[in-house]
N, C-alpha and C positions, 0 to 999 in steps of 0.2 A: 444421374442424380448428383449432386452437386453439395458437398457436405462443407458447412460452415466450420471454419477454424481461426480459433484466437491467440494472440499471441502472450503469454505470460512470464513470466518471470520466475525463475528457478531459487532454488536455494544458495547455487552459487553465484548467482547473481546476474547469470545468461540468461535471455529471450530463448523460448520454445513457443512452438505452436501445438497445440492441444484443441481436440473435436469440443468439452468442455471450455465455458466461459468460467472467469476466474470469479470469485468470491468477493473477494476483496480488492479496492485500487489504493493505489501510492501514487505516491510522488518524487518521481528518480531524484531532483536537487532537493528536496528538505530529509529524503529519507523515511516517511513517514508513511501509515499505510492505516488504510480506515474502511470501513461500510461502502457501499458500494451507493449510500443514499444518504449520506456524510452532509449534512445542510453547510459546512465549512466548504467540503471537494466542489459542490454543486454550484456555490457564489462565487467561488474563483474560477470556475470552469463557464458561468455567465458572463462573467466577466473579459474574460475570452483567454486569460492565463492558460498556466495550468495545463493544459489539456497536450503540450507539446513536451512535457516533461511526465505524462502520466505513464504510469503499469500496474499490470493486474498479477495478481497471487492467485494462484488455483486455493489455498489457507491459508489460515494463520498464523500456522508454525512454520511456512513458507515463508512468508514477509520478515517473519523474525530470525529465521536462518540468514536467509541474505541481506540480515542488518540493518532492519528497517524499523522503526519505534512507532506505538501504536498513538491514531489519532487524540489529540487532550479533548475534542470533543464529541466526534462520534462513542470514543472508546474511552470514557473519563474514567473508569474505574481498572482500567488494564492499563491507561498512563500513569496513573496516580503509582500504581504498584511497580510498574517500570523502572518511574522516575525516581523513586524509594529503594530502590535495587540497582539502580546504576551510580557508577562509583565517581567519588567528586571531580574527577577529571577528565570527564567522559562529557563528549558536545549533549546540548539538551535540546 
C-alpha cells in the first residue's frame, strides 16, 4: 500500500515531506501564505503563475515562523494586525 506524501515547508524555512497535507499555501517570492481556497492564490494559479513558486504550511504559526505574512485577502483581518505590528522598515 502506497502512502501519499506532501511536501511542506518548515519553520526554518526547509522543505519536509509529511503523510499530512499542509493547511495553508504561500508563495516562496512574495512571502506570503493564505487559505488554501484563497480567490487571489486560485486566479493566479489559472493564470498559470504562481504555481512554480508555491508551498504549503502544515499552520499558521508555521508560515509565520518561516517569515511569511498573511494573505490581505483570504486573511484580511490577520493582515490588517500584521501590517499594524510590523515596524516601518520592514518590506510590506
Amino acid at each position: 500500500m502506497r502512502v501519499n506524501t506532501y511536501t511542506l515547508l518548515g519553520a526554518d524555512g526547509r522543505s519536509y515531506e509529511s503523510t499530512e497535507p499542509g493547511t495553508f499555501g504561500g508563495h516562496r517570492g512574495g512571502r506570503v501564505y493564505g487559505r488554501l481556497d484563497c480567490p487571489s492564490a486560485l486566479r493566479a494559479i489559472e493564470r498559470g503563475g504562481y504555481v512554480t513558486h508555491r508551498v504549503f504550511f502544515a499552520d499558521e504559526a508555521t508560515a509565520l515562523a518561516a517569515g511569511y505574512r498573511p494573505c490581505g485577502t483570504c486573511l484580511r483581518e490577520r493582515y490588517r494586525s500584521w501590517k499594524a505590528s510590523a515596524s516601518p522598515n520592514s518590506p510590506v
